[in-house]
Phi, psi and omega in degrees: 000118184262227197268330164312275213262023129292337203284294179336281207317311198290322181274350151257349176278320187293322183312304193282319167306292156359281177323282170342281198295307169333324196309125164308165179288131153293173192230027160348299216292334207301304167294293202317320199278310159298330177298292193329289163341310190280342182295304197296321203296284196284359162292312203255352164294297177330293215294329200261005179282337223263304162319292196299328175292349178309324192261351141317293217268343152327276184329324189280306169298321174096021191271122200305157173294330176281343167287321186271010148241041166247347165278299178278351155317296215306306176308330174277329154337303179307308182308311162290331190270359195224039154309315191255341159303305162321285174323299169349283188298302170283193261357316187287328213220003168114124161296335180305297189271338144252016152263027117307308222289297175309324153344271160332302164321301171324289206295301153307334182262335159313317210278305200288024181261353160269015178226064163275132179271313199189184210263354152288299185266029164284250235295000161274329186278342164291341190296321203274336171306286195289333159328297182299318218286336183281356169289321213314274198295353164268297186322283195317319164284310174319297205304309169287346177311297211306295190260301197302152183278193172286303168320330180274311195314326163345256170032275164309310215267338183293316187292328189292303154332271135014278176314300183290349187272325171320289179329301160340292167309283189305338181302312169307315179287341156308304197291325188271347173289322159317292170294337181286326180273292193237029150108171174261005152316300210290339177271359164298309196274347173289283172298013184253309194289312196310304199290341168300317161302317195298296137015276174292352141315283165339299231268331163294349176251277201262158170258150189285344179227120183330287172298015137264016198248135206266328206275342215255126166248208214272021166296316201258322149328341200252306177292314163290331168298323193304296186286302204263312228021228205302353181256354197259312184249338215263148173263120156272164201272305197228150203251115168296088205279334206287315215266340180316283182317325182264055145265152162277299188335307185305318170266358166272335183302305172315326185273281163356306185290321163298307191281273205344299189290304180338311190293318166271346167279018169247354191248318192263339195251302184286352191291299177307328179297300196269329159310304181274343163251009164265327190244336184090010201267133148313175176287303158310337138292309177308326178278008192261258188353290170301012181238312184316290187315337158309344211225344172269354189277329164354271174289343160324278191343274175294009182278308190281347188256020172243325206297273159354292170299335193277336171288333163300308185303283256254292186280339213026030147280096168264358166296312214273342182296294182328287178345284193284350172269356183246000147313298151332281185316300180295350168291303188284329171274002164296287179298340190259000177276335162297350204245313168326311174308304212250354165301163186233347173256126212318296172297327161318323184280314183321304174314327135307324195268290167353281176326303268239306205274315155336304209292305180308322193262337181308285282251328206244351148256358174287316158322298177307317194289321179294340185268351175268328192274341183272308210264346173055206150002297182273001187325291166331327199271315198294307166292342158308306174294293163318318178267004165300290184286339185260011181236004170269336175295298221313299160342307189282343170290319181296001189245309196305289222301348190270310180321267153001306178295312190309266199256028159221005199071173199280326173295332181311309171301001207242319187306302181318350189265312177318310165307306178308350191274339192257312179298349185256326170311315192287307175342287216301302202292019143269010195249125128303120166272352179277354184234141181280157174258014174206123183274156175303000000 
């Protein structure tokens, strides 16, 4: 071969490099971002089939409104107490593998919930649920901390989000279709295997790091390095928990985040529930009904984390972005949940509620997102904690509200949600989403 036709080879391999760099960004972070999208989807299905089915499971076991809101506590309990073990566990060993890992647990334990006997042991095995189930949401962010730019997280975290109010949404009325045909077993055993597939997918796709990923080219690597610098490959080992615990931002975000979860586990564990012995909907209304509102938190989800990123991009105030859309939201469910109470006509309450939930969802990718613009690197560790305190509200509405309901009627709960909505609007306008709580 002589020097002319090494000299080619050399000017088409420059040739193809050239290209190469020319190329538009693949769109890798994109996939990533839909599999997550897809976890939340099969997350809130596991947690809310269990609701919609409460009133089977009366009937079969006999079980009281107050047992059952020591069944559904349990799963939240777990969910709060084993939060920052979850963040923890992905940050130490990687999102790829463990949120396979946790999924799979999760996922067993949906299925194993039919072969619950009596009401100790359902509520060990939801207890045993919400173990895996606590991870879900710090891994899964820690897993985008990795690929989304900053212009994207709103965003990311409004759609990830989105996804789980969808699954909601859809469940109930999927679950009573289930049931009405093969019993209230069989959507437990339905939604367990799903979250398995899902899994193996997840552990075949993504990688914890951009340069390590084969499908992704060197555009969209340049972009996300670019963009991320050092928060875009490197894994860390150790979590500064000590400079986390001494932030105020960090417990304020965490108290905001409490009235937030409280407020929607009365909505995602009792709604179906005060539709059919409160409003009077049958079972089969009940499952229409009780997936709206769910399906307006939907479009929350993405309204406030898209609002939010074009006003940060557009002022480069990202404090005053956060800030004003999750104000908004908690201000509008304060007021249409109020409205929601005190109405006497059944659709009307519904209608109300829809708003209420909308209000509540502007509110919670805008949150998530704040745990990446603040916590960086530790987002996993930082959102971990956060969703610590908001699942301890959350717990405690599944247990106060069956009480409330025993001795105050079915509006009691729901006004408490209302108060907590003007006190977390009150949190938020103190949270920076611009000062990091660990410097670069």
């Amino acid at each position: 071969m002589g020097p002319e036709t090494n000299q080619g080879l050399d000017a088409k391999a420059a040739l193809r490099a050239a290209a190469a760099v020319q190329a538009p960004p693949t769109r890798v972070r994109h996939v990533i971002l839909g599999l997550t999208v897809a976890v939340y989807v099969i997350t809130y299905m596991d947690r809310v089939v269990i609701s919609a089915a409460v009133p089977s499971i009366q009937k079969e076991f006999g079980f009281s409104i107050i047992a059952m809101g020591w069944i559904l506590g349990a799963f939240q309990w777990a969910y709060a107490l084993f939060q920052i073990p979850g963040g923890w566990f992905g940050d130490r060993v990687g999102p790829r593998r463990a949120l396979a890992v946790i999924v799979i647990w999760w996922s067993l334990f949906t299925s194993a919930t039919t072969l619950a006997w009596n009401a100790a042991s359902m509520a060990t095995v939801r207890f045993l649920f919400g173990v895996g189930e606590a991870g879900a949401f710090p891994i899964a962010t820690r897993s985008l901390s990795r690929w989304m730019l900053p212009a994207e997280r709103g965003f990311a975290q409004g759609a990830t989000h989105a996804g789980s109010r969808l699954g909601a949404a859809l469940t109930p009325a999927l679950v009573v279709l289930l049931i009405a045909r093969y019993g209230w077993r069989a959507p437990f055993l339905c939604f367990g295997t799903l979250g398995v597939l899902w899994a193996g997918v997840w552990l075949w796709y993504y990688r914890d790091s951009p340069a390590e990923h084969h499908r992704m080219n060197a555009a969209e690597r340049e972009l996300i390095q670019s963009a991320l610098g050092r928060f875009g490959s490197k894994v860390s080992h150790s979590v500064p928990w000590r400079r986390i615990l001494q932030s105020p931002q960090m417990w304020i975000i965490c108290s905001m985040y409490f009235c937030y979860a409280y407020n929607v586990t009365v909505y995602l564990t009792w709604f179906p529930k005060y539709l059919s012995d409160h409003r009077g909907f049958s079972l089969q209304q009940m499952g229409l009904y009780a997936s709206l509102p769910l399906l307006a938190g939907t479009a929350g989800d993405l309204i406030g984390g898209w609002t939010s990123d074009i006003w940060a991009k557009r002022t480069g105030n990202l404090k005053r972005a956060r800030q004003s859309v999750a104000t908004a939201g908690f201000f509008l469910a304060a007021l249409s949940i109020s409205l929601a109470c005190f109405t006497p006509n059944p659709l009307a309450s519904v209608f109300y509620s829809c708003l209420a939930m909308l209000g509540l969802e502007l509110t919670v990718g805008v949150s998530w997102a704040v745990t990446i613009d603040i916590g960086g690197e530790y987002a996993g560790s930082v959102s971990a904690l956060m969703n610590t305190c908001g699942n301890t509200g959350g717990a405690l509405a599944s247990t106060l509200t069956a009480y409330l309901v025993k001795f105050y009627g079915w509006e009691m709960p729901f006004l408490v949600v209302a108060a907590l909505s003007v006190a977390a609007a009150g949190l938020f306008l103190r949270i920076d989403a611009g000062k990091r709580l660990i410097s670069a």
